[in-house]
mmCIF file of the N, C-alpha and C atoms, coordinates in Angstrom:
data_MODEL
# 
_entry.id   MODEL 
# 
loop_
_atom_site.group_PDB 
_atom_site.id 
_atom_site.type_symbol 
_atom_site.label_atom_id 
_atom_site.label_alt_id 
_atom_site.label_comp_id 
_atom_site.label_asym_id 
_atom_site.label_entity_id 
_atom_site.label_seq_id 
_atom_site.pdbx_PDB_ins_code 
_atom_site.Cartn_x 
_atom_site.Cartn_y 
_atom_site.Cartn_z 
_atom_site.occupancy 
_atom_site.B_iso_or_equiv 
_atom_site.pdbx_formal_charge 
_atom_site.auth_seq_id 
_atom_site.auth_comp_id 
_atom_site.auth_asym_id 
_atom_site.auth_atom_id 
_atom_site.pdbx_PDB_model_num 
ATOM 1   N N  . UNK A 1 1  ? -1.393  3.335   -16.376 1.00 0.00 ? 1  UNK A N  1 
ATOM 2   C CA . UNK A 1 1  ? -1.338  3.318   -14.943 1.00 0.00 ? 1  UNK A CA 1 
ATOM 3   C C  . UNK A 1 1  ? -0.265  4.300   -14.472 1.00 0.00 ? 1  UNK A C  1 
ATOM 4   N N  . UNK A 1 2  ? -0.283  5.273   -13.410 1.00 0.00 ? 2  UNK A N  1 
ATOM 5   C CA . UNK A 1 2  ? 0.344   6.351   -13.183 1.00 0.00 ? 2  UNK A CA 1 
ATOM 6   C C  . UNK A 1 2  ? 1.322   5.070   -11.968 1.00 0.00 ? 2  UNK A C  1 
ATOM 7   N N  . UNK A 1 3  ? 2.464   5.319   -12.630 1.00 0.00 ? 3  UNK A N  1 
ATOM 8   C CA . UNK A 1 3  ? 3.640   4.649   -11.524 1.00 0.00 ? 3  UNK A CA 1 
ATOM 9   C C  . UNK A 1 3  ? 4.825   5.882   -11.248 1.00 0.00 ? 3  UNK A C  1 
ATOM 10  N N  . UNK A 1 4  ? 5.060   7.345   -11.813 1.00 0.00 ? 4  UNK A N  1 
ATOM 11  C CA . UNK A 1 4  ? 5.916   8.249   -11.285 1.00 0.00 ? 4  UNK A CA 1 
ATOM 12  C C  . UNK A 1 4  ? 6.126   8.595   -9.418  1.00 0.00 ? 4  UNK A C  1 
ATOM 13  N N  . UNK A 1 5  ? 7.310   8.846   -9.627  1.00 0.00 ? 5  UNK A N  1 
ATOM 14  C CA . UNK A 1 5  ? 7.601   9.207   -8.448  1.00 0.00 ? 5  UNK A CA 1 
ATOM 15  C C  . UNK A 1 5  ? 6.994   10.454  -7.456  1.00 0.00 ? 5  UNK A C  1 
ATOM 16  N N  . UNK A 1 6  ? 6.429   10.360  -6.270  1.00 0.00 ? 6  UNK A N  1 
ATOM 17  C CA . UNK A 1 6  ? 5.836   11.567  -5.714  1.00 0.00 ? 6  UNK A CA 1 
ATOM 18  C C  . UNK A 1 6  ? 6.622   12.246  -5.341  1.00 0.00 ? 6  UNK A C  1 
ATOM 19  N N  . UNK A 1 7  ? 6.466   13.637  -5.406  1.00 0.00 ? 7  UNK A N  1 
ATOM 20  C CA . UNK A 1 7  ? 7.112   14.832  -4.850  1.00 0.00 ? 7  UNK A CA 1 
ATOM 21  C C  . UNK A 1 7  ? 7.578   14.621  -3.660  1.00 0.00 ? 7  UNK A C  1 
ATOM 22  N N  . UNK A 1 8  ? 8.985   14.781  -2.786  1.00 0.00 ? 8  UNK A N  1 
ATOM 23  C CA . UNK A 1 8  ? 9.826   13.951  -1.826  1.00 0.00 ? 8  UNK A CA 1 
ATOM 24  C C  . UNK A 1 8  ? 9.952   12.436  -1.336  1.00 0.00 ? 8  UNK A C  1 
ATOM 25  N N  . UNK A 1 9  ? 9.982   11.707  -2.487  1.00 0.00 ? 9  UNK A N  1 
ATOM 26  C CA . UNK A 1 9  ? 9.907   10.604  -2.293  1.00 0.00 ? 9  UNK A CA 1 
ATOM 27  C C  . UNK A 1 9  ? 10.185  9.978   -3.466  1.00 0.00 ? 9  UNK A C  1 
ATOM 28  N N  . UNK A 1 10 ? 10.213  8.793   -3.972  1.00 0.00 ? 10 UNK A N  1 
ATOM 29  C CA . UNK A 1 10 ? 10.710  7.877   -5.146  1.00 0.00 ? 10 UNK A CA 1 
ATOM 30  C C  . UNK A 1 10 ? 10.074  6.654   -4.994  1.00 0.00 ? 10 UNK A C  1 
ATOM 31  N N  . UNK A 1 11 ? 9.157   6.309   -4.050  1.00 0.00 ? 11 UNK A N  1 
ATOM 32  C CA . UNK A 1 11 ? 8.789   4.928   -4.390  1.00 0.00 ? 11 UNK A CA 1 
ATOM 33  C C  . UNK A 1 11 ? 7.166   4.950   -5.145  1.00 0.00 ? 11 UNK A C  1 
ATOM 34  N N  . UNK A 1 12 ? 6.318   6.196   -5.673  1.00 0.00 ? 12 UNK A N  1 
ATOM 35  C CA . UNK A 1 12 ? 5.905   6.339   -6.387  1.00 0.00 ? 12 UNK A CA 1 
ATOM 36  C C  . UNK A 1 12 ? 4.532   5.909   -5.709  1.00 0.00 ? 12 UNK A C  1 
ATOM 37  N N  . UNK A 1 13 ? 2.970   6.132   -6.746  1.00 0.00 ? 13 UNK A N  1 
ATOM 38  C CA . UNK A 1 13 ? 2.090   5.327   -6.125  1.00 0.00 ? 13 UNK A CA 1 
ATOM 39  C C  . UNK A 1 13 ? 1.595   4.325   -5.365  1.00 0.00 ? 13 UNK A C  1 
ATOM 40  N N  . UNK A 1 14 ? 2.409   3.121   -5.639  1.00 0.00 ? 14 UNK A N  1 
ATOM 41  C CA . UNK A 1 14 ? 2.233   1.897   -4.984  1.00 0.00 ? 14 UNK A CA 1 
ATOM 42  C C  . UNK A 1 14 ? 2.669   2.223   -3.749  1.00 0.00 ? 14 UNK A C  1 
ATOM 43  N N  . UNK A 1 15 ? 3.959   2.550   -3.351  1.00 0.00 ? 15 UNK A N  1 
ATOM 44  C CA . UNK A 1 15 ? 4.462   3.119   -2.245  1.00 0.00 ? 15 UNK A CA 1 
ATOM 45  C C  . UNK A 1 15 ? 3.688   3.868   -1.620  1.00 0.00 ? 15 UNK A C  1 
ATOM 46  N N  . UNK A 1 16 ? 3.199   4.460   -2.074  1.00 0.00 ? 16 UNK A N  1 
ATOM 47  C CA . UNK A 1 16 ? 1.990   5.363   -1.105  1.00 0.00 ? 16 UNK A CA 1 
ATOM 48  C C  . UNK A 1 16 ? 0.723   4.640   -0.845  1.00 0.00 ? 16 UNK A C  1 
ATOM 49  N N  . UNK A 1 17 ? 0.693   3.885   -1.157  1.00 0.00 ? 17 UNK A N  1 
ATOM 50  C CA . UNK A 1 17 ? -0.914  2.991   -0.972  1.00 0.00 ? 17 UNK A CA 1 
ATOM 51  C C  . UNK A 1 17 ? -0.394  2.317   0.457   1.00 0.00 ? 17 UNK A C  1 
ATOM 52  N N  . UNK A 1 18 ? 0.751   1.732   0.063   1.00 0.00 ? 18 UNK A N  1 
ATOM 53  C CA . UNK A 1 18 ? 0.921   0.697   0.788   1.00 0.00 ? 18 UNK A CA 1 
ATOM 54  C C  . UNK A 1 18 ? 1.943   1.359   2.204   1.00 0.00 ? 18 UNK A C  1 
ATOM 55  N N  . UNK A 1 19 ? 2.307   2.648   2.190   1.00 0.00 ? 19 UNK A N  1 
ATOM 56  C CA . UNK A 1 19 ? 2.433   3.121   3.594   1.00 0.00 ? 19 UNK A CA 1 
ATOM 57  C C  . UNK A 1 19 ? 1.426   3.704   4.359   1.00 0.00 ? 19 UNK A C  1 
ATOM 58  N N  . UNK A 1 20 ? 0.094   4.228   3.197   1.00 0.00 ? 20 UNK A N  1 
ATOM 59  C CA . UNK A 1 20 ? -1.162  4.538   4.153   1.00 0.00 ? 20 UNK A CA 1 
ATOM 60  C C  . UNK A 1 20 ? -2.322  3.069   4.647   1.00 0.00 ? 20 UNK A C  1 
ATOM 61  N N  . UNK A 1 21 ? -1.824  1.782   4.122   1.00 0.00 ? 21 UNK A N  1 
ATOM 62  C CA . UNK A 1 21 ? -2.376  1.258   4.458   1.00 0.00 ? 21 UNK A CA 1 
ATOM 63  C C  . UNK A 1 21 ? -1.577  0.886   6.021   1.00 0.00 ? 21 UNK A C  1 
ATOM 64  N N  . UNK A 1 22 ? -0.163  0.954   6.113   1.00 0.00 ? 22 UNK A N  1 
ATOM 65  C CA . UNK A 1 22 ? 0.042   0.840   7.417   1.00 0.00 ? 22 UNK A CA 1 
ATOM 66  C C  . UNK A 1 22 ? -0.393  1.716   8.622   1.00 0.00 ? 22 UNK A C  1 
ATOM 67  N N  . UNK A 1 23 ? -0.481  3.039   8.071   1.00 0.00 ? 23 UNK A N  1 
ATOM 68  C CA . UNK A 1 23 ? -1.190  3.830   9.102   1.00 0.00 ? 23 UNK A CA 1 
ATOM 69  C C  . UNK A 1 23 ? -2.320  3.563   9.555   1.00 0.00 ? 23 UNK A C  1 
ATOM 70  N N  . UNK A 1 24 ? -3.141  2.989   8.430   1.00 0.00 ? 24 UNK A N  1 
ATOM 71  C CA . UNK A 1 24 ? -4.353  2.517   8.785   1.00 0.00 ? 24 UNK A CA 1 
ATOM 72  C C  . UNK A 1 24 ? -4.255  1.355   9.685   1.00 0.00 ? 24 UNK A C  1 
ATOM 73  N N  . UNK A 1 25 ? -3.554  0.465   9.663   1.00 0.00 ? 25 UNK A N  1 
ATOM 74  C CA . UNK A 1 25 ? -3.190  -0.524  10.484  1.00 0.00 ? 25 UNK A CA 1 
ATOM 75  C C  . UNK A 1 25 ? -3.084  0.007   11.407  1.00 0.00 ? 25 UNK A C  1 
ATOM 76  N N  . UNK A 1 26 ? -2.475  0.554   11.739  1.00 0.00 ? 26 UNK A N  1 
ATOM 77  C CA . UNK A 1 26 ? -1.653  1.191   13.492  1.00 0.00 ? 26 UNK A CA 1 
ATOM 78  C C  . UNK A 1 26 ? -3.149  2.158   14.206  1.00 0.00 ? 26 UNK A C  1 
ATOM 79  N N  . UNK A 1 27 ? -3.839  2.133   13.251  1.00 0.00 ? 27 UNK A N  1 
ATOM 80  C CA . UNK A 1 27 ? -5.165  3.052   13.906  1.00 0.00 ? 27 UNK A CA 1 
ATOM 81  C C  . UNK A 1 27 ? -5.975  2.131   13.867  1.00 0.00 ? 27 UNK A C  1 
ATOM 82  N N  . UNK A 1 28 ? -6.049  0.606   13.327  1.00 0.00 ? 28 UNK A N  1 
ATOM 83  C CA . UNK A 1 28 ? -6.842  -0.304  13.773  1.00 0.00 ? 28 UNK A CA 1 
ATOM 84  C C  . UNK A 1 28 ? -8.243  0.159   12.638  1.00 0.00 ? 28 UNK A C  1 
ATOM 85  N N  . UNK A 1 29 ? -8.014  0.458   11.665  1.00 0.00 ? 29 UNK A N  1 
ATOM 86  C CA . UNK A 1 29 ? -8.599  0.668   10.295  1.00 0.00 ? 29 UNK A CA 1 
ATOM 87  C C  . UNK A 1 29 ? -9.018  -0.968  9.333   1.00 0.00 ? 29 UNK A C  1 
ATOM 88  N N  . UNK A 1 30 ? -8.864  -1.617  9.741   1.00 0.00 ? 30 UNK A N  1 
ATOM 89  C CA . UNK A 1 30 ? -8.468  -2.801  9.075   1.00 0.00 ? 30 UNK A CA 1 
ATOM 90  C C  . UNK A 1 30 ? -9.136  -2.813  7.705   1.00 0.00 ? 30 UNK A C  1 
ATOM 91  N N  . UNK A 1 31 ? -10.045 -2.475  7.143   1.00 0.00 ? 31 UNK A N  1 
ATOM 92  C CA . UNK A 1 31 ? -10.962 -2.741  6.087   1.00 0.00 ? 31 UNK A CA 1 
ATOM 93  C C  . UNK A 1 31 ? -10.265 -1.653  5.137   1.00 0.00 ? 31 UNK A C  1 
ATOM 94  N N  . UNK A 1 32 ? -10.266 -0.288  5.710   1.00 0.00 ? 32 UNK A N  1 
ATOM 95  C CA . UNK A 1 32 ? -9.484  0.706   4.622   1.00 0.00 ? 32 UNK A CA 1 
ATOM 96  C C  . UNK A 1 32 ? -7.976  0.132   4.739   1.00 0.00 ? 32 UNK A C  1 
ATOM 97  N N  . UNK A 1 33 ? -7.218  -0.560  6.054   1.00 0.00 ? 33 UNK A N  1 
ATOM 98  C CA . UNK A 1 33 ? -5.835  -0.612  5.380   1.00 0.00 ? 33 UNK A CA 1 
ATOM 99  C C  . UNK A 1 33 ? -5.947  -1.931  4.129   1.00 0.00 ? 33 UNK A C  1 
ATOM 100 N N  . UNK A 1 34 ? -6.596  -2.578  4.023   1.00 0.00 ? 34 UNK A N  1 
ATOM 101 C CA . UNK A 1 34 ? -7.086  -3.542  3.098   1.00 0.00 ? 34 UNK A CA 1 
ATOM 102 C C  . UNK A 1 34 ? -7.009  -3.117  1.667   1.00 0.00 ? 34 UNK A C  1 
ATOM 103 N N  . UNK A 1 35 ? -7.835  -2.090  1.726   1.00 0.00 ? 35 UNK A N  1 
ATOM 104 C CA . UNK A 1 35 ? -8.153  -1.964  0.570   1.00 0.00 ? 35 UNK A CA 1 
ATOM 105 C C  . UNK A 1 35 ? -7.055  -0.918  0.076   1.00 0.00 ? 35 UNK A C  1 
ATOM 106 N N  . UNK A 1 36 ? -6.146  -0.050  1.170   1.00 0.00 ? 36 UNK A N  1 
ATOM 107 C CA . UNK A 1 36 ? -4.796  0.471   0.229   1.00 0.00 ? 36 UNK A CA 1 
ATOM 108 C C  . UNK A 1 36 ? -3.803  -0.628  -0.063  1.00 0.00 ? 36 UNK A C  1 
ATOM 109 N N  . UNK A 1 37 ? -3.546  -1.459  0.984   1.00 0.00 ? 37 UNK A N  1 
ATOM 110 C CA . UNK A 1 37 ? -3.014  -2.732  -0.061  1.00 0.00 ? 37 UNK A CA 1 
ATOM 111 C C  . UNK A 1 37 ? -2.940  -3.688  -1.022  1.00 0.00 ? 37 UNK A C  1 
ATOM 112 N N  . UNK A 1 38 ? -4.772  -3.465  -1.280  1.00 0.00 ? 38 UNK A N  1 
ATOM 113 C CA . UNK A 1 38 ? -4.856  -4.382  -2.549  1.00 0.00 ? 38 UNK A CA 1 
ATOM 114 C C  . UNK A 1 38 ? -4.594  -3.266  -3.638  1.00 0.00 ? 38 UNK A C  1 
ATOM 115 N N  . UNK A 1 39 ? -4.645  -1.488  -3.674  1.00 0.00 ? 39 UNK A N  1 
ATOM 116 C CA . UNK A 1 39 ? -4.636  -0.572  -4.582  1.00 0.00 ? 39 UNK A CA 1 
ATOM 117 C C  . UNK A 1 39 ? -3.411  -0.623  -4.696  1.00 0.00 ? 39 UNK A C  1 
ATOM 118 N N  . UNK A 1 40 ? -2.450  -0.865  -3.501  1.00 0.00 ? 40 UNK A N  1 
ATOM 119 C CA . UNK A 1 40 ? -0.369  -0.843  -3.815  1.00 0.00 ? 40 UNK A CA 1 
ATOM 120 C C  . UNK A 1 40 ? 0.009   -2.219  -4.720  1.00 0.00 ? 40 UNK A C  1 
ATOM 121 N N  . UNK A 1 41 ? -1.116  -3.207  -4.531  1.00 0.00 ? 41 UNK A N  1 
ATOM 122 C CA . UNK A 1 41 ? -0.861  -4.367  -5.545  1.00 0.00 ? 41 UNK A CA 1 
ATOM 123 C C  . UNK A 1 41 ? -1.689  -4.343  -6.766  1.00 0.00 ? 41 UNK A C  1 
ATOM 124 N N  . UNK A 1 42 ? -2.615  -3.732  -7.230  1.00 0.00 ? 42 UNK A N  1 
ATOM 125 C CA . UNK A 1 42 ? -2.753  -3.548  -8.034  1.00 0.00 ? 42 UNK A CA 1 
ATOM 126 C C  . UNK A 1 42 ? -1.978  -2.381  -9.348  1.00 0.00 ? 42 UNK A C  1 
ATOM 127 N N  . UNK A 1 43 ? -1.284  -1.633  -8.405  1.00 0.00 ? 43 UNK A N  1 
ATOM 128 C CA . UNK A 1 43 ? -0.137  -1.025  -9.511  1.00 0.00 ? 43 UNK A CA 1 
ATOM 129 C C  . UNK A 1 43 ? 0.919   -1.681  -9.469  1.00 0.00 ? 43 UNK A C  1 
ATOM 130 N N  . UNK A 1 44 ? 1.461   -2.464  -8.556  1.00 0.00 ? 44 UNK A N  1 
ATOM 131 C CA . UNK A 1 44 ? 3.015   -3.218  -8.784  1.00 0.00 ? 44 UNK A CA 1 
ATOM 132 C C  . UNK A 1 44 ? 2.512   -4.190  -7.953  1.00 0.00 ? 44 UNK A C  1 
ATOM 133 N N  . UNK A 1 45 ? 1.415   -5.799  -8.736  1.00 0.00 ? 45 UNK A N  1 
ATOM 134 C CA . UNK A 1 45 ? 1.183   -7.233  -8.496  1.00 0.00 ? 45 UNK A CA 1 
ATOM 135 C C  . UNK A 1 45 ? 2.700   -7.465  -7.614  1.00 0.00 ? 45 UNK A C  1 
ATOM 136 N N  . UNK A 1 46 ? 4.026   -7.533  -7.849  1.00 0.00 ? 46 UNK A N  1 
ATOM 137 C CA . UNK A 1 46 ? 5.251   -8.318  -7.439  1.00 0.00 ? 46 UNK A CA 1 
ATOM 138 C C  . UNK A 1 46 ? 5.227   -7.207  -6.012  1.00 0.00 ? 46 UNK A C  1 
ATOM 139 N N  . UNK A 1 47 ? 4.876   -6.201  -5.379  1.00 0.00 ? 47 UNK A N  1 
ATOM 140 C CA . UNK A 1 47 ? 5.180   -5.747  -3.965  1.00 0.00 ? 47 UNK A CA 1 
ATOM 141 C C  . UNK A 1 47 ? 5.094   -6.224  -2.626  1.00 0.00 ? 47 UNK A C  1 
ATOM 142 N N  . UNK A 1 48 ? 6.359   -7.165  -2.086  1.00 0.00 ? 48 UNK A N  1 
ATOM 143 C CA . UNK A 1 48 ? 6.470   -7.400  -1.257  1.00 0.00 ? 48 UNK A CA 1 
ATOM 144 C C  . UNK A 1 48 ? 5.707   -7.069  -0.379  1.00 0.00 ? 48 UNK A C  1 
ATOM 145 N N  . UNK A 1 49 ? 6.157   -5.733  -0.181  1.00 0.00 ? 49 UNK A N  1 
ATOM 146 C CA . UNK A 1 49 ? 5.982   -4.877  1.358   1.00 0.00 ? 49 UNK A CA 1 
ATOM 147 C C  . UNK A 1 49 ? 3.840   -5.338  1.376   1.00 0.00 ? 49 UNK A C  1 
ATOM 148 N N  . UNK A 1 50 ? 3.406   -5.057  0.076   1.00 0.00 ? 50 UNK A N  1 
ATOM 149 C CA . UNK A 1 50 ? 1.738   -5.117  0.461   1.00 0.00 ? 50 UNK A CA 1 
ATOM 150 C C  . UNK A 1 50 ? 1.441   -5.899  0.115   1.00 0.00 ? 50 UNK A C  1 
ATOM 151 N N  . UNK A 1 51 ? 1.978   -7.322  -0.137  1.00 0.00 ? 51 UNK A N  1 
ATOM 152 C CA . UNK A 1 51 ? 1.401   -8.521  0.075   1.00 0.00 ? 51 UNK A CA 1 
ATOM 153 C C  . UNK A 1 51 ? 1.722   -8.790  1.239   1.00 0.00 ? 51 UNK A C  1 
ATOM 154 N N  . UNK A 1 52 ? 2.542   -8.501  2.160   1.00 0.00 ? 52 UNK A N  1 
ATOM 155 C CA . UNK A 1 52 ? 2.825   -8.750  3.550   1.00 0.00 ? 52 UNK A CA 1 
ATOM 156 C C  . UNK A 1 52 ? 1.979   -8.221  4.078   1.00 0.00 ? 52 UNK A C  1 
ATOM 157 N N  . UNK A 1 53 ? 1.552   -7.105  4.343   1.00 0.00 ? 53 UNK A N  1 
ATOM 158 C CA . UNK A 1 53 ? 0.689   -6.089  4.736   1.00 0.00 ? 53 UNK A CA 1 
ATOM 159 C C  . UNK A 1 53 ? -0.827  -6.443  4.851   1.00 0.00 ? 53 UNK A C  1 
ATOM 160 N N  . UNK A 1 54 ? -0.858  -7.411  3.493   1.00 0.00 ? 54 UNK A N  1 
ATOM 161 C CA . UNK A 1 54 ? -2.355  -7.556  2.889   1.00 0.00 ? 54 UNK A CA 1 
ATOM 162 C C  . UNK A 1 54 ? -2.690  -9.101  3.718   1.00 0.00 ? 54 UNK A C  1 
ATOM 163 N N  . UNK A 1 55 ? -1.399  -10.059 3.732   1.00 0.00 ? 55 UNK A N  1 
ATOM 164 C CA . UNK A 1 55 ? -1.594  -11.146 4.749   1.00 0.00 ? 55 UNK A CA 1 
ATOM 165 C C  . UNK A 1 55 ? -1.620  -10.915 5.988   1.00 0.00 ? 55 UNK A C  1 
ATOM 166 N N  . UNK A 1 56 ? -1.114  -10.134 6.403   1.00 0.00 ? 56 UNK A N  1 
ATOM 167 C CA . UNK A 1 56 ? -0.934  -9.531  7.983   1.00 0.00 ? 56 UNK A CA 1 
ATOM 168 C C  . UNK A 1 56 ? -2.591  -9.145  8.827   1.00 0.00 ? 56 UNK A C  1 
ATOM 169 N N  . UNK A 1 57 ? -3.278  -8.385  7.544   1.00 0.00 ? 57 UNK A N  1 
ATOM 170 C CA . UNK A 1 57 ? -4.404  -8.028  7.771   1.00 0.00 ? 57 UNK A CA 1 
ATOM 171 C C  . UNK A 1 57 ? -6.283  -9.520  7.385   1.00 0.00 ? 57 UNK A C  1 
ATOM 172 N N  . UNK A 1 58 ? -5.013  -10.323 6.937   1.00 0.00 ? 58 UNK A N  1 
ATOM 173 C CA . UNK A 1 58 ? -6.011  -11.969 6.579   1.00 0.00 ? 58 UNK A CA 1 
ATOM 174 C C  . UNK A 1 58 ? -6.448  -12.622 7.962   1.00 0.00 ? 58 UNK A C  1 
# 
């Protein structure tokens, strides 16, 4: 599973799932921000931020 850090940034894949699923949120995306939060929990199960994210959108 690719968990490295992205180019200007350090919180790595999961981190990126789970800040485009907020964008998707804020554009009222609900089904795609869904499904980047279950992809930010499926590389790091213990992530706060997109299990919040992922209940927010329940």
């Amino acid at each position: 599973m690719l968990r490295e850090p992205l180019e200007g940034g350090t919180g790595g894949y999961g981190t990126a799932h789970w800040r485009r699923g907020q964008v998707l949120k804020a554009l009222g995306r609900k089904a795609e921000a869904r499904a980047a939060a279950e992809a930010a929990l499926r590389i790091d199960p213990k992530d706060s931020k997109a299990a919040r994210l992922l209940k927010e959108l329940s």
